[in-house]
C-alpha positions in Angstrom: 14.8 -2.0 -12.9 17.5 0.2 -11.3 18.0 -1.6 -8.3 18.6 -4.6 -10.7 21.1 -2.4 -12.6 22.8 -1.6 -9.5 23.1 -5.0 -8.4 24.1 -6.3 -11.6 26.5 -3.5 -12.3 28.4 -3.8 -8.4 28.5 -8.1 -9.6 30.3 -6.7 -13.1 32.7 -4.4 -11.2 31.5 -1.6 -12.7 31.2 1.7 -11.0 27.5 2.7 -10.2 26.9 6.0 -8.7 24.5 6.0 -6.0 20.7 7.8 -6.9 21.2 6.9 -10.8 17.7 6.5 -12.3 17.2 5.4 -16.0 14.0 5.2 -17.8 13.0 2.2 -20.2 14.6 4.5 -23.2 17.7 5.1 -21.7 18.0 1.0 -21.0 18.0 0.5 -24.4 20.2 3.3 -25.5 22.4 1.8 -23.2 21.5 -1.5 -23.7 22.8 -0.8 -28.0 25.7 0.7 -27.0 26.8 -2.8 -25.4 26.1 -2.1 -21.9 25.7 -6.2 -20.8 23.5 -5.1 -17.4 20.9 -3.2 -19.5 20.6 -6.2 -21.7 20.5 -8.3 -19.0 17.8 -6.1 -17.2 16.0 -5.9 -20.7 15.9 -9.2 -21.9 14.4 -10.5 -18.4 11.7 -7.1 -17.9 10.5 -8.4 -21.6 10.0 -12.0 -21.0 7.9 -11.1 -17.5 6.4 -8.4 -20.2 5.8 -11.0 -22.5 4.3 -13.9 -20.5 2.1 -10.7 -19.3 0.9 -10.2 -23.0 0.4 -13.7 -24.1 -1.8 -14.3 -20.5 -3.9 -11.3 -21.1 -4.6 -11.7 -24.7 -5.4 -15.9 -24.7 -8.0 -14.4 -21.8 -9.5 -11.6 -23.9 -8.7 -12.7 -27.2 -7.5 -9.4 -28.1 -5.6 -9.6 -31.7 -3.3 -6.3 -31.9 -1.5 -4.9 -28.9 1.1 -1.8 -29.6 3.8 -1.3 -27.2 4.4 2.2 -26.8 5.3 5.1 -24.5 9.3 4.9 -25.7 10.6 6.5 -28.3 13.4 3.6 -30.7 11.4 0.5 -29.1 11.2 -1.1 -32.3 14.4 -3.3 -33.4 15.2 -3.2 -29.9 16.2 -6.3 -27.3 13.1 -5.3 -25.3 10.3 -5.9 -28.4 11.7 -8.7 -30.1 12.0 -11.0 -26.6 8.2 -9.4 -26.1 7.5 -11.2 -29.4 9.8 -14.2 -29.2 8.3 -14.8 -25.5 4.6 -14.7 -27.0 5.4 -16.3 -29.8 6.2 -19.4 -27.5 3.2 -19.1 -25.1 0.7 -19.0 -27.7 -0.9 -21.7 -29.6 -0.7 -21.4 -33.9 -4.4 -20.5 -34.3 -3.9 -17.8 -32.1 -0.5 -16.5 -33.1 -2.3 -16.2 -36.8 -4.4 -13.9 -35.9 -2.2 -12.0 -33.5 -0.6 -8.8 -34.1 2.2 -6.7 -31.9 3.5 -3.1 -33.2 5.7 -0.7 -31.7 3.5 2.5 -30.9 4.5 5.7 -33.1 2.3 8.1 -31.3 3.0 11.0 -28.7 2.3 10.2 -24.9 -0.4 12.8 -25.5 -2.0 11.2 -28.6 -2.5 7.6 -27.1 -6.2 8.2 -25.5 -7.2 9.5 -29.3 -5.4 6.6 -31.1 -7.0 4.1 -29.1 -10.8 5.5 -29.2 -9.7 5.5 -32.7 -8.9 2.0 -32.6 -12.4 1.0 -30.9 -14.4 3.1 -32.7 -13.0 1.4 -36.1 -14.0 -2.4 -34.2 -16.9 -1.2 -33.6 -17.8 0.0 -37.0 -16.5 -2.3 -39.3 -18.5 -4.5 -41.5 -19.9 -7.2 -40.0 -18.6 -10.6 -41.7 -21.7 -12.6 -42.7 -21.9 -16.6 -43.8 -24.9 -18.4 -44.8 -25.3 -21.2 -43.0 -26.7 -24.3 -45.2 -27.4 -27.9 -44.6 
């Protein structure tokens, strides 16, 4: 994404000094203060982040996915095209039982939160239907 920024910011006139690295928060710090490049940057890195999503989970019919690893991510351009772009590339009966959330755990806590999350598929109980004809 920086080489992006640094093209888009040398076609806006804007200054860009050389070596400048930004990780996905400080895009959309950035991208909230009004910076048009970082929103830009964001809005395209979600929809290629979204069509991602939407592929994976028709394939492995997965129903929650939590986007994590950044700190603000929820309410921000990035999520809401990552929802807007699946939204669009998934059919109703899917996108009903389909779930995205914004992680709230430490980079530490994510292996625990999702053995957690397995663990609680696993061991849920099981929904059963008698079948008459």
């Amino acid at each position: 994404m920086n080489e992006q920024y640094e093209k888009i910011c040398r076609s806006l006139g804007t200054d860009f000094e050389e070596e400048q690295f930004f990780t996905v928060q400080q895009f959309i710090e950035k991208a909230k203060e009004g910076d048009k490049a970082c929103t830009g940057i964001l809005k395209q890195a979600a929809y290629y982040l979204g069509v991602a999503i939407a592929n994976m989970v028709k394939t492995l019919e997965i129903p929650t996915v939590i986007i994590g690893a950044c700190q603000g991510i929820d309410g921000s351009i990035l999520f809401d095209k990552v929802g807007e772009t699946i939204d669009s590339l998934m059919i109703r009966e899917m996108k009903e039982a389909f779930t995205i959330h914004p992680g709230q755990l430490t980079e530490e806590e994510y292996p625990l939160g999702a053995c957690y999350y397995v663990y609680e598929h696993l061991f849920e109980k099981p929904k059963l239907s008698l079948a008459v004809e």
